[in-house]
Structures are given as structure tokens and as C-alpha cells.
N, C-alpha and C positions, 0 to 999 in steps of 0.2 A: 290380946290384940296389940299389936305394931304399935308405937307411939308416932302420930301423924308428922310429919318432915315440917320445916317453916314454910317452904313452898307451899306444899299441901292445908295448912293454915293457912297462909296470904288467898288461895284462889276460892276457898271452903267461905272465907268472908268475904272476898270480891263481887258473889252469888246472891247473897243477901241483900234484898229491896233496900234494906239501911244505907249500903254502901252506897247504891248507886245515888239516891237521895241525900245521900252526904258531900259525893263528888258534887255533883251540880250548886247547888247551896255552897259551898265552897268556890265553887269556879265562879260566879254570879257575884261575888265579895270580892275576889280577885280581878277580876273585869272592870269592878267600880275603881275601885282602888286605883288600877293599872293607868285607866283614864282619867279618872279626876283627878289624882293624888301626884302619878310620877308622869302624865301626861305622855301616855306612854304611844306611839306612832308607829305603825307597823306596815312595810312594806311589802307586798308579794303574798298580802294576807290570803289572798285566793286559792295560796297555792294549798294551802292549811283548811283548805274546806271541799278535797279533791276528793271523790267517792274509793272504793275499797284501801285495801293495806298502802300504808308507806311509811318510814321510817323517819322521826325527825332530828336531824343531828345538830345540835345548837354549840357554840363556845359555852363555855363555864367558867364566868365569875363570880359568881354571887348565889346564894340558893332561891333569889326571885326569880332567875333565869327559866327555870321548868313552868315554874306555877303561872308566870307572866305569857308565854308561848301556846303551852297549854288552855291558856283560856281565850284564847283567841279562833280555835278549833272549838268548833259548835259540836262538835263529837265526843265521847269521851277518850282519852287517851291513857295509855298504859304508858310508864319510867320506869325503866330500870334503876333501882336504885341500892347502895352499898346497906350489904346487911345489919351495919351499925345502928342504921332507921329503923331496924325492926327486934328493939330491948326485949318483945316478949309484953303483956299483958294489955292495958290500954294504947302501949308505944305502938305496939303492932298494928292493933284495930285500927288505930289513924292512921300510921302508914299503908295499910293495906284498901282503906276509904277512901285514899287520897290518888288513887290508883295504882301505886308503888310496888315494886316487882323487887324481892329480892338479888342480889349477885354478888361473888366476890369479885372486887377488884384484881385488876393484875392479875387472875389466874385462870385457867379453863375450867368453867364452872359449867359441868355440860347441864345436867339439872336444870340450869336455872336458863339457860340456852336453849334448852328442848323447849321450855315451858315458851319461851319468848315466840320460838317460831312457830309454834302453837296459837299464839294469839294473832301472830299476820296470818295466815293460814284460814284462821276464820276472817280476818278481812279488818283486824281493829288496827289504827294507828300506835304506834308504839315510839315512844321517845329515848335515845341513847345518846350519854355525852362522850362524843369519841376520846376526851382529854380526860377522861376518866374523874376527875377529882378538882375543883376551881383550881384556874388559875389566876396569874394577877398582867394585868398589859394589857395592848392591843394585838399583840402576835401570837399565832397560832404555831405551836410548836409540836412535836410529833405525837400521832394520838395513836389510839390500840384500834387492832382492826376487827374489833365486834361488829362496828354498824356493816362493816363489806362480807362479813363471813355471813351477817340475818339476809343481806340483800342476795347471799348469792344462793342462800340454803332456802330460799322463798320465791326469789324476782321482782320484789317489793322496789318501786324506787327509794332511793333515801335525798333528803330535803337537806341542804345547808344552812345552818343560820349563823349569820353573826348579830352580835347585841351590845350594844352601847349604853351607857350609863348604870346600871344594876350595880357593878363593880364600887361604884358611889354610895350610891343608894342606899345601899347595903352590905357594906361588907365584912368579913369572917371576924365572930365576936360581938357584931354590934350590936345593943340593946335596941336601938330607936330607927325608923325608916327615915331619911334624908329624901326632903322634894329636888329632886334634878331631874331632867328630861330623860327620859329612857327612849331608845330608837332599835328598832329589831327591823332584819332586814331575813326575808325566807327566800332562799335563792333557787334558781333551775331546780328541777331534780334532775338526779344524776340515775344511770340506766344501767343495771350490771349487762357485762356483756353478753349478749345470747340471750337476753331474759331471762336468766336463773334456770333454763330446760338442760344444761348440764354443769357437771360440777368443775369448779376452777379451779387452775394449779394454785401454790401458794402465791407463783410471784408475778399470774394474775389478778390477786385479791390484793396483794402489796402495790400492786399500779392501780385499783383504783383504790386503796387508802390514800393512796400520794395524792388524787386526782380531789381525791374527799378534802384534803386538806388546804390544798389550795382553794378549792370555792367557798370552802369554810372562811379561810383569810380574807377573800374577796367578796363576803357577806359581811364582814367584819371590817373593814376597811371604808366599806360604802357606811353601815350604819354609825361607823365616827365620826365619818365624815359629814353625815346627816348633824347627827348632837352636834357637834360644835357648831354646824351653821344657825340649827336655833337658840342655840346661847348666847351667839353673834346679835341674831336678831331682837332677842328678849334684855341683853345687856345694851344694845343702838337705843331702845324701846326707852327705856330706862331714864339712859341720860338726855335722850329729847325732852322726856320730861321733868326732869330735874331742871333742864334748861330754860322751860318755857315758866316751871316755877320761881 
């Protein structure tokens, strides 16, 4: 007998009552966290509670980013995520618990792409970071066009987000969470053309990448804009009372 794929593992354990039981429990710790801890504010959270399939494309600075978004969706969610998450043994079971979906980066990974459209198809939300791997800023610079190739092989809207603060918070290497204001902003959804009922040239999928990127920026823009005004406001806070002390 075949030796099963890692795909075929990852979905073999996704199945399993544990898993699902382990997502929520997890998401619920994440929620507290989110709110108490990094006081986290989330704009357009509605949009994250919309019934069937949709795609949620977020920036990437930090690896709170997913888990902080994701829990904000009363649903479970499916992330694509880079195959290094999945060592094999316990490394897999949590990554595959945690909802995490196999893929390579940077390359056509049809596998791991069939399996994806697969899961909007049954109607689950699914998380992709179009920048593929964190970055470090506020700009949004040019991303892979995965999320336009699910939305167009499906008709799935895809969701923008930008996010502020996490890059803080948290970032690559750190041992320790750092309290700063986190601010996520979930923007329009965005429509493949025709609603996904025929298939798109490339350099209709390359115009709504460009199209992805820009609300991308402009979710990103607004939620910095957000953090610094309640830094403004909590730093104002601060020194009144320092003053009146």
C-alpha cells in the first residue's frame, strides 16, 4: 500500500473530532489574548462573519497575524501554510489542528491548490497571505497571485486586510509577546470578474492582483492610521496624569 502524501495526512487529521475541538479551544485563548493582552480593534469585522466561501488575504508581519484574524471568524478557517509548519510527527498534528494547510511557496503547487479549492467549493473560508512569507513596514509590495487564481477557479470573494501593530508585538525570533495596540482593518470584498463562471486570461488575474494589492495597501494604511491615533490617545492619557499628579 501507497505511503499516504502530507496533504493526505493534514486532511486524514483535520477529520478527526480532536482537531476540531482543538481549533476552537485554541481560537477562544487567542480571542482572550487578542483583547485583553494586545487590545486588539478590529474594523469591518462583519465582513469575517459573511455566510459561504471567501477568501481572506491579510499583510504579513508577524505570525499573530493569522491566528489574531482568524479568531475573529466565529467559523472555523482553513491557512494555507508553508510546508516547514509540517516537521512530521507532533509538528504536523498541530499544524494540521490548527487548521493549516500545507503549500510550497513560490512554486505551482497544484496538489496543495486542488486541495484548497476543494475546501471553498464546500463553502469553508480559507486564509492566504498574498506576500507569501512576513514582511517588515507599512507597504505593501508585490504579492503572488494565489489568492486571484482560488477566486477565479471558485468565484469566492477575497477579503483585504491590513494590520497594524503585530509587527511589534511580535516579531521574527522573539521569545516574549510585547503589549502594543494591535488594529486590523477587513476591507470591501473584492469580485473576480464574471463571478468565477468562466475562466480568466493571465493578464485578467494580473489586474486583479494589482487591484488585490492596492486595497490590500489601503487596509493597511487605514489600520496605522488607526494604532497611532490610540497611542496618541493612551500617550495624551498618560501625561494628564502625570500632570495632575
Amino acid at each position: 500500500m501507497a505511503e499516504r502524501s502530507l496533504e493526505e495526512k493534514v486532511l486524514a487529521i483535520w477529520k478527526t473530532w480532536r482537531a476540531r475541538a482543538f481549533y476552537r479551544m485554541v481560537r477562544l485563548v487567542i480571542l482572550a489574548v487578542g483583547r485583553a493582552y494586545l487590545r486588539t480593534q478590529v474594523v469591518g469585522v462583519e465582513r469575517l462573519k459573511s455566510k459561504g466561501a471567501f477568501i481572506i488575504a491579510p499583510v504579513h508581519r508577524s505570525n499573530l497575524d493569522g491566528p489574531l484574524v482568524n479568531s475573529r471568524c466565529p467559523r472555523i478557517v482553513r491557512s494555507l501554510a508553508k510546508r516547514e509548519m509540517f516537521p512530521g510527527g507532533m509538528g504536523t498534528w498541530i499544524s494540521a489542528m490548527l487548521g493549516s494547510f500545507p503549500v510550497h511557496r513560490g512554486v505551482g503547487d497544484r496538489r496543495s491548490l486542488t486541495a484548497a479549492i476543494d475546501l471553498l467549493k464546500r463553502g469553508e473560508p480559507l486564509l492566504v497571505f498574498p506576500e507569501g512569507t512576513r514582511q517588515t513596514g507599512n507597504q505593501v509590495g508585490e504579492i503572488f497571485g494565489g489568492a486571484a487564481f482560488l477566486a477565479a477557479r471558485t468565484g469566492v470573494p477575497v477579503l483585504p486586510v491590513g494590520i497594524a501593530g503585530t509587527e511589534e508585538a511580535m516579531p521574527p525570533k522573539a521569545k516574549s509577546l510585547k503589549r502594543v495596540p494591535v488594529s486590523i482593518v477587513v476591507g470591501e470584498p473584492l469580485h473576480i470578474p464574471d463571478g468565477g463562471t468562466r475562466r480568466l486570461s493571465a493578464s485578467e488575474r494580473n489586474e486583479f492582483t494589482a487591484k488585490l494589492r492596492v486595497s490590500m495597501q489601503a487596509a493597511m494604511d487605514e489600520a496605522v492610521e488607526l494604532t497611532t491615533a490610540r497611542r496618541s490617545r493612551t500617550l495624551g492619557g498618560r501625561m494628564r496624569g502625570h500632570e495632575r499628579g
